[in-house]
C-alpha distance (Angstrom), angle and dihedral (degrees) to the residues before:
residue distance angle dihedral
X1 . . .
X2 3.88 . .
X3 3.23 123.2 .
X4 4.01 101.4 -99.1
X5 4.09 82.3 65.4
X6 3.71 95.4 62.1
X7 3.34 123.6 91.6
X8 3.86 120.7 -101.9
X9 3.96 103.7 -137.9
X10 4.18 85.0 39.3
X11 4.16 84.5 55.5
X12 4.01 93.7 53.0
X13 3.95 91.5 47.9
X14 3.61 94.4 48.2
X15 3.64 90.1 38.8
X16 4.27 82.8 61.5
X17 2.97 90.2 36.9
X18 3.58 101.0 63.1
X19 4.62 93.8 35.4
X20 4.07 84.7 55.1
X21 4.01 96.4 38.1
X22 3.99 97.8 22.0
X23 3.85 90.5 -166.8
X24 4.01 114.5 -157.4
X25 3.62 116.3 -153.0
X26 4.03 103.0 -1.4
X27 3.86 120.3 35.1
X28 3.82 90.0 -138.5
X29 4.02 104.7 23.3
X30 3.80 117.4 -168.9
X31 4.14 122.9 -133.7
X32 3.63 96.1 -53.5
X33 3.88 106.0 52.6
X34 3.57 89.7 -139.6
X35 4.24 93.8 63.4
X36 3.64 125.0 63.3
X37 4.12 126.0 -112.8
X38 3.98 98.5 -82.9
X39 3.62 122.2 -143.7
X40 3.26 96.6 -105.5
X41 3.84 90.8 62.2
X42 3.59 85.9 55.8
X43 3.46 98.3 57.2
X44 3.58 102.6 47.5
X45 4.07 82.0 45.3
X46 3.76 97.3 55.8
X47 4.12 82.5 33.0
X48 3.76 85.3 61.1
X49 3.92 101.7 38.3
X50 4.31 86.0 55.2
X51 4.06 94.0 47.9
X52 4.15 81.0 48.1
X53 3.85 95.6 45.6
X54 3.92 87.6 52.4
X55 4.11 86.7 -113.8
X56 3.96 101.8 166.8
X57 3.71 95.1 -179.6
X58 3.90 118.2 84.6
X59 3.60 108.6 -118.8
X60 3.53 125.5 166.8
X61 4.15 130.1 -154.2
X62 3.88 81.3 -103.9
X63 3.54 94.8 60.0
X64 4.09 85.0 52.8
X65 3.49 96.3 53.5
X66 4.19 91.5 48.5
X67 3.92 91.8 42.5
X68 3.77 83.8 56.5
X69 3.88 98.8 49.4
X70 3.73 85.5 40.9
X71 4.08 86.6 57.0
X72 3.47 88.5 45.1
X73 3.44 102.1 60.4
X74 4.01 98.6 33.9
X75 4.10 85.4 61.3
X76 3.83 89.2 51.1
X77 3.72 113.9 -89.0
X78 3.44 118.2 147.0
X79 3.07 116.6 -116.5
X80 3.90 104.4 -126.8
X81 4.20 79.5 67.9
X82 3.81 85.5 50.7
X83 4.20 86.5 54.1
X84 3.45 95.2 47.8
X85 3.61 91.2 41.2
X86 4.00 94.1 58.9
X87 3.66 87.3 34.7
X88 3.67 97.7 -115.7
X89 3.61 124.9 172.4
X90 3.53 101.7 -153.3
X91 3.98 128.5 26.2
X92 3.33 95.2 -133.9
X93 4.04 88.0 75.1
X94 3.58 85.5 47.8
X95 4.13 96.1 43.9
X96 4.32 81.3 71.6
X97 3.94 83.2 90.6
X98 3.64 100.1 58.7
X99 3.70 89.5 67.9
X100 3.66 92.0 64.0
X101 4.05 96.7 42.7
X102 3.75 91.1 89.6
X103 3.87 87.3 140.5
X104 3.77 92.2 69.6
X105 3.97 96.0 48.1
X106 3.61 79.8 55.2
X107 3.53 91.6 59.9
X108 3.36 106.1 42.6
X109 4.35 112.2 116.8
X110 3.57 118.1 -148.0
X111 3.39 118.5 -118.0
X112 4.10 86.7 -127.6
X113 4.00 88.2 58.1
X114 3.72 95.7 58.1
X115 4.02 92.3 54.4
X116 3.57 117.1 110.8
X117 3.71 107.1 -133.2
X118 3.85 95.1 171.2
X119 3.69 106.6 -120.7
């Protein structure tokens, strides 16, 4: 991912992130400075940030990574970005969002509709 594709506000926080932290060999290093934040840690991070945001609902890092391909291609983005985005090999992993993009089919005109019969 170059760094056009990455998100401007998510550049300035891990851009103060890393003058206040100044990491060495992993930007987010687990216990031992020398191993990287597992997944696990993750989890029970963003497990702990929902219980303290008063989040009922039992989401899951997953579920932000498909609400954010699901965004994604309901504003417009093609989704070939969206694959190489997520990192997907094949679009067919990726074509799992278009079932849930209702809001576009909803939106789509018919050619037909746009004519200009006079009337």
């Amino acid at each position: 991912m170059s760094e056009k594709e990455v998100s401007q506000l998510l550049k300035s926080v891990v851009q103060e992130y890393t003058t206040e932290y100044r990491p060495n060999r992993w930007l987010f290093p687990g216990q031992a400075s020398d191993r990287h934040l597992t997944e696990r840690s993750v989890q029970k991070v963003f497990e702990e940030a929902r219980q303290r945001a008063g989040i009922v609902k039992k989401v899951s890092i997953h579920a932000l990574r498909h609400s954010f391909a699901t965004h994604l291609l309901e504003n417009g983005t093609d989704l070939r970005y969206i694959q190489e985005l997520l990192g997907h090999t094949s679009a067919r992993t990726t074509q799992r969002y278009t079932h849930v993009s209702m809001k576009n089919i909803q939106r789509i005109q018919s050619p037909l509709d746009r004519l200009d019969l006079g009337e």
